[in-house]
PDB file with one MODEL, atoms N, CA, C and O in Angstrom:
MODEL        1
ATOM      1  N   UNK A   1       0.846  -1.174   0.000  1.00  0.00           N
ATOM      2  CA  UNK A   1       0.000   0.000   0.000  1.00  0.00           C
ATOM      3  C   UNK A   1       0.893   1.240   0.000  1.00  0.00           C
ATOM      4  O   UNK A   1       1.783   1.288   0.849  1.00  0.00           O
ATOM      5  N   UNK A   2       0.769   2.093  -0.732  1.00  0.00           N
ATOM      6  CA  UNK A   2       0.864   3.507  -0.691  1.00  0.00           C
ATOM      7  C   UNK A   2       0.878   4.716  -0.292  1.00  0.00           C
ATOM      8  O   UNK A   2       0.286   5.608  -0.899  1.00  0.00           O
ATOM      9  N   UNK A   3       1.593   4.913   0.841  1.00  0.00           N
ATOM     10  CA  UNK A   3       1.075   6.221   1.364  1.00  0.00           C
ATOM     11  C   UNK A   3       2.255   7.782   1.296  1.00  0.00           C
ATOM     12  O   UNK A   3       3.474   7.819   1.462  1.00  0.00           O
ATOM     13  N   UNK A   4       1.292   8.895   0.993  1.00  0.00           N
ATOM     14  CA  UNK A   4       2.060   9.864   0.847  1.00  0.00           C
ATOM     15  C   UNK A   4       2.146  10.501   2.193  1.00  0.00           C
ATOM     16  O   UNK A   4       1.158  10.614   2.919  1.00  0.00           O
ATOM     17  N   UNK A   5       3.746  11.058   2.631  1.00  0.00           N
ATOM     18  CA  UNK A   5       3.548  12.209   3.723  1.00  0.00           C
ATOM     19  C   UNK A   5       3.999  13.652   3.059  1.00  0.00           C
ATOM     20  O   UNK A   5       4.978  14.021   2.410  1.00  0.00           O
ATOM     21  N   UNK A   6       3.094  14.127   3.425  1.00  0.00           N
ATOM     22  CA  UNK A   6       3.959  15.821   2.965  1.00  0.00           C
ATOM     23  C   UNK A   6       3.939  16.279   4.378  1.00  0.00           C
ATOM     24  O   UNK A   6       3.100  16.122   5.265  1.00  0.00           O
ATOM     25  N   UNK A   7       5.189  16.942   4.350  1.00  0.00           N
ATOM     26  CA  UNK A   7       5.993  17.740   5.253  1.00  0.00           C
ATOM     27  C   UNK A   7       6.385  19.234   5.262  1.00  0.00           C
ATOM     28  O   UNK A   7       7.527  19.622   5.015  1.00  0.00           O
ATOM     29  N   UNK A   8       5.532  19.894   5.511  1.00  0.00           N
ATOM     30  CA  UNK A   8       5.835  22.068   5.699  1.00  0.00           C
ATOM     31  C   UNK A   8       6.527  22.099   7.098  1.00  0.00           C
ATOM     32  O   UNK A   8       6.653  21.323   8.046  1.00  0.00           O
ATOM     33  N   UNK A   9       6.931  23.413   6.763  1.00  0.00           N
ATOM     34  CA  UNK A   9       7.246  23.812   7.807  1.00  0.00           C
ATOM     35  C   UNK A   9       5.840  24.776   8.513  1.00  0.00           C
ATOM     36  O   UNK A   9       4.986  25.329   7.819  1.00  0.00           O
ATOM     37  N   UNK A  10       5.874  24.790   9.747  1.00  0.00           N
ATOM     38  CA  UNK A  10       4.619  25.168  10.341  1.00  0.00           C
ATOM     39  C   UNK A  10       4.612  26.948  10.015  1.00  0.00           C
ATOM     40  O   UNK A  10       5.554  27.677   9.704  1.00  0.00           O
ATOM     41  N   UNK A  11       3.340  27.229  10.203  1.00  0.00           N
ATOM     42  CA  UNK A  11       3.290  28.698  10.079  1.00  0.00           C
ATOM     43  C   UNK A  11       4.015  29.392  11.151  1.00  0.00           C
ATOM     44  O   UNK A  11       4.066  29.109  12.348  1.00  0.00           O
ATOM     45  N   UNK A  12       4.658  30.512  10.396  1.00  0.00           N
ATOM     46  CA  UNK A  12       5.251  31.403  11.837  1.00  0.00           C
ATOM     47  C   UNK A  12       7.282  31.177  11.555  1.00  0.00           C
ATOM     48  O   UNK A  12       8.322  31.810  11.736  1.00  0.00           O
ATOM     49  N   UNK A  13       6.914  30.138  11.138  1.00  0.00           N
ATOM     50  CA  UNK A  13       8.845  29.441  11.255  1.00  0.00           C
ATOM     51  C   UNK A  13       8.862  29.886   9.436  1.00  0.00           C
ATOM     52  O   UNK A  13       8.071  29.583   8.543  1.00  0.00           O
ATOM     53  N   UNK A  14      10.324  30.846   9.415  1.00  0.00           N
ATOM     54  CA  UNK A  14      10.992  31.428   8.726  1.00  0.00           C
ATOM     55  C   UNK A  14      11.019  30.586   7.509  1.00  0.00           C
ATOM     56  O   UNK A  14      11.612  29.570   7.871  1.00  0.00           O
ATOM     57  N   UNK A  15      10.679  30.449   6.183  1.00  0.00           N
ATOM     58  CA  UNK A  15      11.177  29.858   5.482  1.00  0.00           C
ATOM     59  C   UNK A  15      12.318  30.261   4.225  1.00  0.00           C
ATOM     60  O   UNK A  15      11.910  30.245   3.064  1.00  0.00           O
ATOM     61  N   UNK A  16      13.314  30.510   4.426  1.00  0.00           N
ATOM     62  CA  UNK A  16      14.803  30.961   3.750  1.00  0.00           C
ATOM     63  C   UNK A  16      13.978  30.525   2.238  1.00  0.00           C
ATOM     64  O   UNK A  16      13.132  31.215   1.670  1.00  0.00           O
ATOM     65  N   UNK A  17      14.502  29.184   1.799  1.00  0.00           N
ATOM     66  CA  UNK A  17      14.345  28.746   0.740  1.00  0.00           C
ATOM     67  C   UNK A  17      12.881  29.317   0.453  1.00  0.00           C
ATOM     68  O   UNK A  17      13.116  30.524   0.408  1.00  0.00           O
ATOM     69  N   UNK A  18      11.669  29.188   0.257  1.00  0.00           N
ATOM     70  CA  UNK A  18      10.727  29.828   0.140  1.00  0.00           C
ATOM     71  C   UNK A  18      10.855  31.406  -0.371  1.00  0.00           C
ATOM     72  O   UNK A  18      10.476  31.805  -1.472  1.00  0.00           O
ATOM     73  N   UNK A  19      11.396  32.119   0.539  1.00  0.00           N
ATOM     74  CA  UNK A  19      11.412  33.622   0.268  1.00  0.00           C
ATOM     75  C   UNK A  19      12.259  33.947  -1.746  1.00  0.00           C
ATOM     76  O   UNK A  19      11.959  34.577  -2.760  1.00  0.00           O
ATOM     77  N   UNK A  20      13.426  32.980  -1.242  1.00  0.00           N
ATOM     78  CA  UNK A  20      14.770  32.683  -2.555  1.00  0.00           C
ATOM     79  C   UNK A  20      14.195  32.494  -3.606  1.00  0.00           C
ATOM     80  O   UNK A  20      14.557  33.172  -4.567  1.00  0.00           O
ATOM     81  N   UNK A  21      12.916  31.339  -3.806  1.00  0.00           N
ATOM     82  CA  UNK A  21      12.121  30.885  -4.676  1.00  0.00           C
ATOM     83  C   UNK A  21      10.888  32.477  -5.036  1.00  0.00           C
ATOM     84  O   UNK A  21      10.987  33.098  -6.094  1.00  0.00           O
ATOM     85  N   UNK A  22      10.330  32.682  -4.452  1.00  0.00           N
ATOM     86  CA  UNK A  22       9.292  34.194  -4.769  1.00  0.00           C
ATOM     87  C   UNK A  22       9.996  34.914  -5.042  1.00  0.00           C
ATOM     88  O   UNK A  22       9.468  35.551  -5.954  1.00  0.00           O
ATOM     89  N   UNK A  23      11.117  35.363  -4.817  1.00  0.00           N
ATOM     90  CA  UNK A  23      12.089  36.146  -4.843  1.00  0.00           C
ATOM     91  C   UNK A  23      12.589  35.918  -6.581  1.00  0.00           C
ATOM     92  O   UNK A  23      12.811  36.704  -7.502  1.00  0.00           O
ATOM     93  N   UNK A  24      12.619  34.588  -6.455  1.00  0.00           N
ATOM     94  CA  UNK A  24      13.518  34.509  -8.436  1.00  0.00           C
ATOM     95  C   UNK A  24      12.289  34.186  -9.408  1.00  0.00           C
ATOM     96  O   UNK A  24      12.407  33.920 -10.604  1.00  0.00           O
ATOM     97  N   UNK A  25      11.107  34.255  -8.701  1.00  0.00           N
ATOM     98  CA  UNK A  25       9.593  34.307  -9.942  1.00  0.00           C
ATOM     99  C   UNK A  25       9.766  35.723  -9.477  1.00  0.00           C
ATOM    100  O   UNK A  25      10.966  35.752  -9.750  1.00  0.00           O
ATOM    101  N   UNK A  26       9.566  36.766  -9.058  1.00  0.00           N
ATOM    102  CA  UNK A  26       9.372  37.865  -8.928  1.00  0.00           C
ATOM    103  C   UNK A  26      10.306  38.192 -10.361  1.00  0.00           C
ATOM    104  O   UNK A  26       9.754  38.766 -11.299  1.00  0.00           O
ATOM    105  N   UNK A  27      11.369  37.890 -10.426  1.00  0.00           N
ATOM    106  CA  UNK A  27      12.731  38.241 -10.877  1.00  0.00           C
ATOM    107  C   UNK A  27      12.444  37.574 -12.598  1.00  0.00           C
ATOM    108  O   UNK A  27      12.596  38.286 -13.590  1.00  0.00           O
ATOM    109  N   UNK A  28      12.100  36.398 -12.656  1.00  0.00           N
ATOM    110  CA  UNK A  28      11.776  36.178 -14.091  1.00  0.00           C
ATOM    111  C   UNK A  28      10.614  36.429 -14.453  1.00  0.00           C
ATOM    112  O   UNK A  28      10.216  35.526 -15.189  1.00  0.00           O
ATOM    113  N   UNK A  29       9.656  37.437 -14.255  1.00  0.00           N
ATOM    114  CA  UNK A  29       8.546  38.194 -14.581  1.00  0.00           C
ATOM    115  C   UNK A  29       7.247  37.187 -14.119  1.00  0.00           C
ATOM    116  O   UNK A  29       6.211  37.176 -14.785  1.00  0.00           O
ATOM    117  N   UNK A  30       7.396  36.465 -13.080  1.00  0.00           N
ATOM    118  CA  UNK A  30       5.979  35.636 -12.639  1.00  0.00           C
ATOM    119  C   UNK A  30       5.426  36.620 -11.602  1.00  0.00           C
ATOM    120  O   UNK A  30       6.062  36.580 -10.549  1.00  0.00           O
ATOM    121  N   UNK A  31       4.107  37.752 -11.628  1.00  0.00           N
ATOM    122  CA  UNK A  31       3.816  38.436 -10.904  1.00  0.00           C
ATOM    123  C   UNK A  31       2.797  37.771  -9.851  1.00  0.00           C
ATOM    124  O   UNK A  31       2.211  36.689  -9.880  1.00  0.00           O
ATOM    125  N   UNK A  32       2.800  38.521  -9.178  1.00  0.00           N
ATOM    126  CA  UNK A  32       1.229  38.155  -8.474  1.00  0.00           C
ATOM    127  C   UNK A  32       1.025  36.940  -7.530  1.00  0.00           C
ATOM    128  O   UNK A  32       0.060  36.591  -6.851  1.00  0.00           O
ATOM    129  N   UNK A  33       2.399  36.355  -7.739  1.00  0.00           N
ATOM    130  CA  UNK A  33       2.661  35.351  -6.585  1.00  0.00           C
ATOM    131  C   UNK A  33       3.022  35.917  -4.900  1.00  0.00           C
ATOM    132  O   UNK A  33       3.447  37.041  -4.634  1.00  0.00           O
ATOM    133  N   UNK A  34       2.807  35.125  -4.177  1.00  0.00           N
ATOM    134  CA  UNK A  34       2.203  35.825  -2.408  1.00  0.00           C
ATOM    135  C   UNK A  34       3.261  35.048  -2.221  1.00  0.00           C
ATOM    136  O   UNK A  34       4.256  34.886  -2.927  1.00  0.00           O
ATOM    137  N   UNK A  35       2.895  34.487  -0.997  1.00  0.00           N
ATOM    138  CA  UNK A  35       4.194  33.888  -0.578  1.00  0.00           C
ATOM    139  C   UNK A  35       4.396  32.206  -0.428  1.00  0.00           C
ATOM    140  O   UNK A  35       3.475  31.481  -0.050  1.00  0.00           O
ATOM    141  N   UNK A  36       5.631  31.748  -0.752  1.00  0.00           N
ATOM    142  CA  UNK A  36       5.723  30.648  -1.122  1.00  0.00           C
ATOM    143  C   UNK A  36       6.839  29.694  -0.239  1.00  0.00           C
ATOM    144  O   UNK A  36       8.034  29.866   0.003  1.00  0.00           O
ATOM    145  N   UNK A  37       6.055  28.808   0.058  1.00  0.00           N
ATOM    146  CA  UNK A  37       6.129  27.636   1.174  1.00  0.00           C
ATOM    147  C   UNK A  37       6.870  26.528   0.614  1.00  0.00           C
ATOM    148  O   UNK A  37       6.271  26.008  -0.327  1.00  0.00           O
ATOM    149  N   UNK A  38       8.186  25.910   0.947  1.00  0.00           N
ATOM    150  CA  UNK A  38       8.635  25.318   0.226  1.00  0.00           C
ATOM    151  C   UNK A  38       8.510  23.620   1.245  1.00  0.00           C
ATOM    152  O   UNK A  38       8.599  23.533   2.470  1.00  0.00           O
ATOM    153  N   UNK A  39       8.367  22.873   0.608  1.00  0.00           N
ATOM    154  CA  UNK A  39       8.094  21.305   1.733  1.00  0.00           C
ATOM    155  C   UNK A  39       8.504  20.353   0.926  1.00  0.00           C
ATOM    156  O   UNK A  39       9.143  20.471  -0.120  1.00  0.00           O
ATOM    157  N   UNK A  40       8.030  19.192   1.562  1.00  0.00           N
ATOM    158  CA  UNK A  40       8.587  17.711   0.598  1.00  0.00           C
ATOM    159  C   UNK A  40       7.956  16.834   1.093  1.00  0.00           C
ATOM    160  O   UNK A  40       7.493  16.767   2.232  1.00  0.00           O
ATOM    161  N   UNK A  41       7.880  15.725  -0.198  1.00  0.00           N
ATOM    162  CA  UNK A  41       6.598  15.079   0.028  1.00  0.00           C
ATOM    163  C   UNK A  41       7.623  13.506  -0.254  1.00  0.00           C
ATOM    164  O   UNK A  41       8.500  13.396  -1.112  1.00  0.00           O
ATOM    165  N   UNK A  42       7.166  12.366   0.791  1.00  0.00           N
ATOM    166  CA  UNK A  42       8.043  11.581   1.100  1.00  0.00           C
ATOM    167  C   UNK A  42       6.677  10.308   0.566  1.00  0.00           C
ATOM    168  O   UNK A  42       5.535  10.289   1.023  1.00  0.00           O
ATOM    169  N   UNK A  43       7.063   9.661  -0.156  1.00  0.00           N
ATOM    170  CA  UNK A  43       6.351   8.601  -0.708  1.00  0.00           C
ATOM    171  C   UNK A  43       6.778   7.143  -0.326  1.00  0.00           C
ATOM    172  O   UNK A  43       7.780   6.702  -0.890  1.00  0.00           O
ATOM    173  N   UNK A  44       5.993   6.198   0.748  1.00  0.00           N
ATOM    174  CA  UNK A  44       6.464   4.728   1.137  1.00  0.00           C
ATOM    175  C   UNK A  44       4.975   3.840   0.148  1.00  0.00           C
ATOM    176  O   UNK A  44       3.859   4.028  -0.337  1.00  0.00           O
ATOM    177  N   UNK A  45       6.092   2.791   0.373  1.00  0.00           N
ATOM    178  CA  UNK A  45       5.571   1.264  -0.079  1.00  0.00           C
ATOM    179  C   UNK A  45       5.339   0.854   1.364  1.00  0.00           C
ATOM    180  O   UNK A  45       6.215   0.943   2.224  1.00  0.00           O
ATOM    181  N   UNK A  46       4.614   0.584   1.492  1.00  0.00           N
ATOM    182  CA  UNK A  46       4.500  -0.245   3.193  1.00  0.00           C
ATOM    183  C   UNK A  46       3.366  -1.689   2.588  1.00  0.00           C
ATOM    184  O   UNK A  46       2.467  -1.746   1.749  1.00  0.00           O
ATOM    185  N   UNK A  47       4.061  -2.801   3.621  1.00  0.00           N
ATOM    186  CA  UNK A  47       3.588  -4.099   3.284  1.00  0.00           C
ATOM    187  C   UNK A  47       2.413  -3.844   4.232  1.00  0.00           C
ATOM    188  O   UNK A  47       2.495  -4.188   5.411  1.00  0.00           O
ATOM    189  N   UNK A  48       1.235  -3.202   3.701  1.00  0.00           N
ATOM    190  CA  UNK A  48       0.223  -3.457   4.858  1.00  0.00           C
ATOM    191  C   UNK A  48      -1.251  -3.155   3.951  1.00  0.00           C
ATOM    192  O   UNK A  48      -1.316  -2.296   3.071  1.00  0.00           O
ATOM    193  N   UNK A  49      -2.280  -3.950   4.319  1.00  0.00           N
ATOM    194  CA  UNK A  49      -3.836  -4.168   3.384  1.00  0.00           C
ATOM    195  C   UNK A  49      -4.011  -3.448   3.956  1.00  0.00           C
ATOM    196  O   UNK A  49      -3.717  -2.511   3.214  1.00  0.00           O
ATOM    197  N   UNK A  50      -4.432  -2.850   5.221  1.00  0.00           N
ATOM    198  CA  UNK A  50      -5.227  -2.154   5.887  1.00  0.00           C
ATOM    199  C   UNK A  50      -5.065  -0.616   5.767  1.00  0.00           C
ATOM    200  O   UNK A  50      -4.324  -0.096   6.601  1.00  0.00           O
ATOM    201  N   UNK A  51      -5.491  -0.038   5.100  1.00  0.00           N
ATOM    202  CA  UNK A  51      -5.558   1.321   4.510  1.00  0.00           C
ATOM    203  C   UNK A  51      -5.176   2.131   6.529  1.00  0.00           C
ATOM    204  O   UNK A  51      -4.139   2.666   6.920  1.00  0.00           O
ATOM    205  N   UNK A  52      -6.211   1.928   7.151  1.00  0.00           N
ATOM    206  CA  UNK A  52      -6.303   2.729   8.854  1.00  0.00           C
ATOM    207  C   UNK A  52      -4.588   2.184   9.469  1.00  0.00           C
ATOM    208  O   UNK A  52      -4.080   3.145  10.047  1.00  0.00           O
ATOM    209  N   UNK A  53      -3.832   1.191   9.475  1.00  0.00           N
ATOM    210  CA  UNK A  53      -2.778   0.483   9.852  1.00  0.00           C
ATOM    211  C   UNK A  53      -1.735   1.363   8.660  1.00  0.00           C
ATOM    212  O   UNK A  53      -0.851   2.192   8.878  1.00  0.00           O
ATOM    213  N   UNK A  54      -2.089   0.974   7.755  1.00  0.00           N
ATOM    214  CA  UNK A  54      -0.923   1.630   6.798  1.00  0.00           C
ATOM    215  C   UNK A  54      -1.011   3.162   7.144  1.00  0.00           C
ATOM    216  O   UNK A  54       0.122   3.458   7.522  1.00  0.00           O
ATOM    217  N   UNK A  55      -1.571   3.943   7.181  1.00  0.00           N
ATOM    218  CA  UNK A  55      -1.700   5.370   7.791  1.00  0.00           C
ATOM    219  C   UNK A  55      -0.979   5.823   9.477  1.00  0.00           C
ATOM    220  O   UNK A  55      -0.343   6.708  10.049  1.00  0.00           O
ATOM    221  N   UNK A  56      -1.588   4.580   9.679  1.00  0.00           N
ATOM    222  CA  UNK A  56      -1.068   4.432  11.613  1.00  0.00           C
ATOM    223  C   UNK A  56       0.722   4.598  11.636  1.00  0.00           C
ATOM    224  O   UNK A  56       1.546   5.264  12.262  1.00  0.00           O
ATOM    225  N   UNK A  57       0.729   3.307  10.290  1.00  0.00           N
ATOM    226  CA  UNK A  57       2.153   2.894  10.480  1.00  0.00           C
ATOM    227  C   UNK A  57       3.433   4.208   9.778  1.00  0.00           C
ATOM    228  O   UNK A  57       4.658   4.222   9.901  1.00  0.00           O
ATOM    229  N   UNK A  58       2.696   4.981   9.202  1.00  0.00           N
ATOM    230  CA  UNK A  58       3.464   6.212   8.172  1.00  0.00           C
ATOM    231  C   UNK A  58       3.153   7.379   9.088  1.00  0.00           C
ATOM    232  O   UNK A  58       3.853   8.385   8.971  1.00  0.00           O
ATOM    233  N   UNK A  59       2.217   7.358   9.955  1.00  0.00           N
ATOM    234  CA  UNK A  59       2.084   8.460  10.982  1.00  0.00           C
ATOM    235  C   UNK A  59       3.087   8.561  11.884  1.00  0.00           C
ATOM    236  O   UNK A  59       3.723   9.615  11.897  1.00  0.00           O
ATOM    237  N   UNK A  60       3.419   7.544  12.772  1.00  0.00           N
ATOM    238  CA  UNK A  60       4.588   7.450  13.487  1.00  0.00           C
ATOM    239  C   UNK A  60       5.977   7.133  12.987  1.00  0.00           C
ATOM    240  O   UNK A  60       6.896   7.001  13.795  1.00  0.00           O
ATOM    241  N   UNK A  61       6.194   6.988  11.506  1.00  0.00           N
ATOM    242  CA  UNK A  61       7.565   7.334  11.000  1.00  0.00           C
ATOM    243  C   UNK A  61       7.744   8.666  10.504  1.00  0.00           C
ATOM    244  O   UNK A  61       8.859   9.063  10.164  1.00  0.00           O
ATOM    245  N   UNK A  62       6.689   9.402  10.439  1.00  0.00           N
ATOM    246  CA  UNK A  62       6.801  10.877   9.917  1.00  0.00           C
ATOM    247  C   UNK A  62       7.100  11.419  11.773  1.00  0.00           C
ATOM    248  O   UNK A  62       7.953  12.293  11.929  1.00  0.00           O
ATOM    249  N   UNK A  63       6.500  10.955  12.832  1.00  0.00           N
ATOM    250  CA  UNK A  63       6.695  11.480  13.782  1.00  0.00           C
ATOM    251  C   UNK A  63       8.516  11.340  14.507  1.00  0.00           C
ATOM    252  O   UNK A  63       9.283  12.103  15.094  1.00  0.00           O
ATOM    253  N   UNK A  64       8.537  10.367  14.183  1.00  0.00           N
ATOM    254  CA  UNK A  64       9.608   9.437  14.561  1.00  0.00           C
ATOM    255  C   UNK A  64      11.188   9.714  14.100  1.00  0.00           C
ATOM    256  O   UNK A  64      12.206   9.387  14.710  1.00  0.00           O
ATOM    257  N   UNK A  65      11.046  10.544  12.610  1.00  0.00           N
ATOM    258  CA  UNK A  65      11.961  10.346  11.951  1.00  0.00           C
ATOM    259  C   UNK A  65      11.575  11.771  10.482  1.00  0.00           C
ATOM    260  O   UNK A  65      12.279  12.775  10.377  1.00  0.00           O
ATOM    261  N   UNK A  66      10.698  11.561   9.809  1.00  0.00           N
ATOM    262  CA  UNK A  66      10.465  12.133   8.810  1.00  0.00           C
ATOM    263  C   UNK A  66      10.308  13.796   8.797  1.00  0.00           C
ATOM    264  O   UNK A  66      10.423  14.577   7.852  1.00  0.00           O
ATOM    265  N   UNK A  67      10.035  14.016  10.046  1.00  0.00           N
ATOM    266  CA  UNK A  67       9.500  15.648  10.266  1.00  0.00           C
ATOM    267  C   UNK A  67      10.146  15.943  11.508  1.00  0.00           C
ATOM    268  O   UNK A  67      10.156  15.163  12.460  1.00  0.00           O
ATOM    269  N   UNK A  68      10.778  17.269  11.495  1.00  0.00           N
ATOM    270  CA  UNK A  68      10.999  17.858  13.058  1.00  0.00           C
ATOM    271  C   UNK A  68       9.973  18.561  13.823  1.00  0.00           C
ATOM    272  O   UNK A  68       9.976  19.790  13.885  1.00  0.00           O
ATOM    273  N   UNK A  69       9.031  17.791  14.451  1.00  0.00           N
ATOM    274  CA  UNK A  69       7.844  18.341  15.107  1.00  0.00           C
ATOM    275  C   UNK A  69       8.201  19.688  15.670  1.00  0.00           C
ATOM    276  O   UNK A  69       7.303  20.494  15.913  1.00  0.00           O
ATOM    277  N   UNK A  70       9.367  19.953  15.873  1.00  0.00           N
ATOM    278  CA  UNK A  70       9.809  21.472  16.566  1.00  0.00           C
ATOM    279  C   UNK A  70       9.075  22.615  15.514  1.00  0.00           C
ATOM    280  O   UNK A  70       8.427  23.624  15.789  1.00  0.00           O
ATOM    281  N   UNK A  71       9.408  22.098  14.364  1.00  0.00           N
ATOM    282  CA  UNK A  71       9.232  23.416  13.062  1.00  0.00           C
ATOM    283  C   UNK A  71       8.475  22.975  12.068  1.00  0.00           C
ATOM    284  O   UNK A  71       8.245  23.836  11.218  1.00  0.00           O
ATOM    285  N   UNK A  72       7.951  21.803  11.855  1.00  0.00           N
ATOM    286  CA  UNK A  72       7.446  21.216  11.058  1.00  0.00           C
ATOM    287  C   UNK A  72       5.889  20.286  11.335  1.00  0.00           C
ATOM    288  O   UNK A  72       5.914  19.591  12.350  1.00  0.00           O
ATOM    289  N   UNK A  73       5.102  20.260  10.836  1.00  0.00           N
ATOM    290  CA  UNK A  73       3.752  19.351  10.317  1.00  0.00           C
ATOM    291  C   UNK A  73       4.082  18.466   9.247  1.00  0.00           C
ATOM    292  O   UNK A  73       5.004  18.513   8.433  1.00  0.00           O
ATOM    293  N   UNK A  74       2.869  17.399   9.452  1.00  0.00           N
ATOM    294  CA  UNK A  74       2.600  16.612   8.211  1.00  0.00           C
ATOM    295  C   UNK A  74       1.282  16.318   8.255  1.00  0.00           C
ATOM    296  O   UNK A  74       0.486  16.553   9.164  1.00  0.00           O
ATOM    297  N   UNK A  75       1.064  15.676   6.991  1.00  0.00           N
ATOM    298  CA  UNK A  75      -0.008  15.416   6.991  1.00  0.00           C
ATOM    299  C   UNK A  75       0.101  13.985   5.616  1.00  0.00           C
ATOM    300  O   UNK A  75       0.522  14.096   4.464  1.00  0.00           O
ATOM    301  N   UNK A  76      -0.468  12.705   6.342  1.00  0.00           N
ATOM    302  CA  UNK A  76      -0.313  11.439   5.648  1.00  0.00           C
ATOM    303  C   UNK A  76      -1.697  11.231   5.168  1.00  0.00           C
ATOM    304  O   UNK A  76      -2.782  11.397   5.724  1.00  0.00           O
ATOM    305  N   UNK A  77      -1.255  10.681   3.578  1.00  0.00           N
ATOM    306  CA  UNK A  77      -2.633   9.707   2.927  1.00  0.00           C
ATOM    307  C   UNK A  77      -2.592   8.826   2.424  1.00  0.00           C
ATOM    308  O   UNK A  77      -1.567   8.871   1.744  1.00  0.00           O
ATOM    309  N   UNK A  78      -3.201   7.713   2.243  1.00  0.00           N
ATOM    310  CA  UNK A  78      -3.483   6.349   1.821  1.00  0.00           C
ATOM    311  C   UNK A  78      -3.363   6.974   0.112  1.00  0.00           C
ATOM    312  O   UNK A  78      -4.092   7.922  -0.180  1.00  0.00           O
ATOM    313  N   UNK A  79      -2.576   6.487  -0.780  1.00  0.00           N
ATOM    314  CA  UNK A  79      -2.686   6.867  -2.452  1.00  0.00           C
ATOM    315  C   UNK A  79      -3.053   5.256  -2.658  1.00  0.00           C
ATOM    316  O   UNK A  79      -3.968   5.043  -3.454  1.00  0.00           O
ATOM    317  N   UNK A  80      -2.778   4.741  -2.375  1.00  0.00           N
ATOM    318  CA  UNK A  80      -3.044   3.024  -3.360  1.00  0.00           C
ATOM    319  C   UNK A  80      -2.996   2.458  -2.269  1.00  0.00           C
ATOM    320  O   UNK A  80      -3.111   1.234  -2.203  1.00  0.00           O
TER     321      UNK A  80
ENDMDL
END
């Protein structure tokens, strides 16, 4: 089974890369863009049928390992 985690950084916490990125669409004529959040999205194979278990089991490796709960959220979904 399939599950995606995406990983931001939480609101409030500085994002460098983000600003760099609006900053160089500003710069190659992309207007009208606000502000831009840069994250990453971490894709597992997990050996598990159970869609609620496979979620369980990608919840606590995003907690565990995948995200710095200090500065960061996620948010996991069942894709396949």
């Amino acid at each position: 089974m399939k599950v995606r985690v995406t990983v931001m950084l939480k609101d409030g916490v500085l994002d460098p890369q983000g600003k760099a990125v609006g900053h160089a669409l500003h710069v190659l004529g992309f207007g009208g863009v606000g502000e831009v959040r840069i994250g990453r999205v971490i894709e597992l194979e997990l050996d598990e049928t159970d869609p609620a278990a496979a979620r369980e089991k990608a919840d606590a490796m995003a907690r565990g390992l995948l995200a710095n709960l200090v500065i960061e959220d996620f948010v996991t979904e069942v894709v396949a």
